[in-house]
N, C-alpha and C positions, 0 to 999 in steps of 0.2 A: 614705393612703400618700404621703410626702413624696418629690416627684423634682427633682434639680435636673441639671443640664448642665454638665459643662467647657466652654467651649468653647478651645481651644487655638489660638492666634495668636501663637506668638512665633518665628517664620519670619521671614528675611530676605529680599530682592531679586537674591540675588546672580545667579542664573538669570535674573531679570527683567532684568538691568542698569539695574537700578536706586537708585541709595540710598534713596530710603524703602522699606519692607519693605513685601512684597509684596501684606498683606492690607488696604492703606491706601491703594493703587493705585487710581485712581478708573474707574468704572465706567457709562458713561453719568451721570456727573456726580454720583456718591455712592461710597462708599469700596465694595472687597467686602467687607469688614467687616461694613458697616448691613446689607448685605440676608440676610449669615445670623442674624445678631442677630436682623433684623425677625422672622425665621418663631419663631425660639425663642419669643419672647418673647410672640408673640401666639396662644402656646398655653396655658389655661388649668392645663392637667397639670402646665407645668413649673415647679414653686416659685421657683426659683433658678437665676442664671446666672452661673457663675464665668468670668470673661476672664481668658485667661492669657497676657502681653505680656511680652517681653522690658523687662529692666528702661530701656534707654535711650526706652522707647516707651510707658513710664508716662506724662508726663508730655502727650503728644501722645497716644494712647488718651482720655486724659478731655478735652482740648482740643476736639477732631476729631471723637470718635465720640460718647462720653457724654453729652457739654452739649449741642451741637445737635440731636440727636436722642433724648434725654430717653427712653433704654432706664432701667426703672421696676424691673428685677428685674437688673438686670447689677452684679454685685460687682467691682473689677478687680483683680488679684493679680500679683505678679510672678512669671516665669516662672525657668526654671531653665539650665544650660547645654546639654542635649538634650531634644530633645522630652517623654523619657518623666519628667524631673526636672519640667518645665512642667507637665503631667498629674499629678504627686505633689503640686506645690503647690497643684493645683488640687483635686485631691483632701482635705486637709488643712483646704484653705477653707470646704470644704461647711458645711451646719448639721449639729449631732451626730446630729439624727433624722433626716439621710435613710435615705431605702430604698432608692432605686434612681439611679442616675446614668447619666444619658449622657453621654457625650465622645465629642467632634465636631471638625474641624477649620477653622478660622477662614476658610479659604479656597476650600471647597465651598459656593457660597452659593446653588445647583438646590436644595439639598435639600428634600425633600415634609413638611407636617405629618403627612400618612399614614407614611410611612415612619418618624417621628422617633416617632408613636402605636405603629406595629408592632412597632417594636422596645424600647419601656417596655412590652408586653401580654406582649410572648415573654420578656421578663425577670422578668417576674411567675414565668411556670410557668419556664423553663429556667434562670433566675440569671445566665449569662451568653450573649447575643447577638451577633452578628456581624453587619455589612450589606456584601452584595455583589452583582456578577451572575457570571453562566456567560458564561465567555472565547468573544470570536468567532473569535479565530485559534487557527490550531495552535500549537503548544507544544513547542521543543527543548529538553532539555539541552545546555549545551555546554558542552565543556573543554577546552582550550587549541585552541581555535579548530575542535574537530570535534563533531558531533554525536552524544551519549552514548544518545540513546532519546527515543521520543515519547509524552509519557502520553498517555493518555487524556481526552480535550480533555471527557468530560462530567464528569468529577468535578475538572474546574477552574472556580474562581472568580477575580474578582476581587475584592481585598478595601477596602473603602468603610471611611466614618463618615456615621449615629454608629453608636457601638458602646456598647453598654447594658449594665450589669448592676447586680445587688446590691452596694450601695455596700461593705458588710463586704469581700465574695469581691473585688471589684476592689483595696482596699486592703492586703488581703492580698496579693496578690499582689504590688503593686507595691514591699511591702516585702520580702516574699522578693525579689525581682530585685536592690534594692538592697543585699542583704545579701551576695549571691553578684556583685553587680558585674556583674551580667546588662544588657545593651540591647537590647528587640527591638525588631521596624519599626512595630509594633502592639500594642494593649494587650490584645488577643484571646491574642496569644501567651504572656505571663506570665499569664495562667489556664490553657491549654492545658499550660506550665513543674508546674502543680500538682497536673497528672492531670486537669483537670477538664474535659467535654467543653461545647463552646460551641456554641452552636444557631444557623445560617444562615439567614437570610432573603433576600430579594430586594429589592434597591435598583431605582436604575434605572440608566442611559445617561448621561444626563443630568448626574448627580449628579458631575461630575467637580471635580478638584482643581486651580485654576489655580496653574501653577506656571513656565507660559513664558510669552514674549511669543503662541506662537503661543494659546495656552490662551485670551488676552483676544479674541483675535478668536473663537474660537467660542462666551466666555463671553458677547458682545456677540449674536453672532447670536441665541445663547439668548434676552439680552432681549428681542429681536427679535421673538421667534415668540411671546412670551406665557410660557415656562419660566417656573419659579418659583412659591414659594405667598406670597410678603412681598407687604406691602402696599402697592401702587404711589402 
């Protein structure tokens, strides 16, 4: 069974305040880039690594990340103008025999080879996969500034990457959405758009998305404590 990986990196700084984009941002002295690269890559499961960089960040992508650190399965492709077009080309890029794809986001770089195994296993039986945890806070509705109802805090998740499935059912999908002009937050969601029910798993804590300045400091801490599966 052939699996390869999006991994999706064509995110900006603007949050960061900073002009180079965010996943390029150095991290104890190496980009966040390398270290989710590093775990992809040093799993034997995953065939293929499509990077999906906005196209100003081709050229700095191979400089930066590629050449000095001589990732050995990373293809790099250019990405598109929202997230989910960055994931169609990355999508596109695959080999024609995959079976199964992950897509991941460029700037979760916690994440577990467990996790990233668990969820190529549950794709196998379920076709399409989810990664998240069960929310710790309660949970409003709100509408114009009141509170509409409180669900029910156990049947809430939050929702992570990667998100796994059958390479067929994910490209389907993603061209239905294209067809209808559909953008969701997630790529769970245009499967979900198809009637098709997607199987949750458990990520971790950990596994967060740096997206602010304060994010680097607890991504730092993380180095700190040992987090992470790449190889130091």
């Amino acid at each position: 069974m052939k699996v390869a990986a999006v991994i999706a990196a064509g995110g900006r700084g603007r949050r960061m305040n900073s002009t180079l984009s965010k996943q390029f941002l150095m991290l104890k002295g190496r980009p966040i880039l390398y270290y989710t690269l590093n775990t992809f890559e040093s799993l034997q499961e995953i065939d293929e690594i499509i990077l999906v960089v906005g196209s100003s960040d081709i050229i700095y992508a191979q400089r930066e990340i590629l050449q000095p650190y001589r990732f050995r399965k990373v293809k790099l492709v250019e990405g598109g103008k929202e997230r989910q077009d960055s994931v169609y080309n990355g999508l596109r890029s695959c080999s024609p025999q995959t079976d199964i794809v992950v897509i991941h986001d460029g700037v979760r770089p916690f994440v577990t080879r467990k996790i990233i195994l668990d969820s190529i296993e549950a794709a196998k039986k379920y076709r399409a996969v989810g990664v998240g945890v069960p929310v710790k806070d309660t949970i409003k509705v709100v509408d114009k500034g009141f509170i509409l109802n409180t669900p029910d805090r156990k049947t809430l998740w939050a929702i992570q990457t990667p998100q796994t499935f059958e390479y067929s059912l994910i490209l389907k999908a993603h061209e239905e959405a294209r067809k209808s002009g559909f953008y969701g937050t997630d790529d769970t969601v245009l499967v979900e758009r198809l009637g098709f029910p997607v199987r949750m798993i458990e990520g971790a804590y950990e596994n967060i998305k740096i997206t602010t300045p304060e994010d680097m400091i607890v991504a730092e801490a993380f180095l700190n404590m040992g987090y992470g599966d790449f190889k130091r």
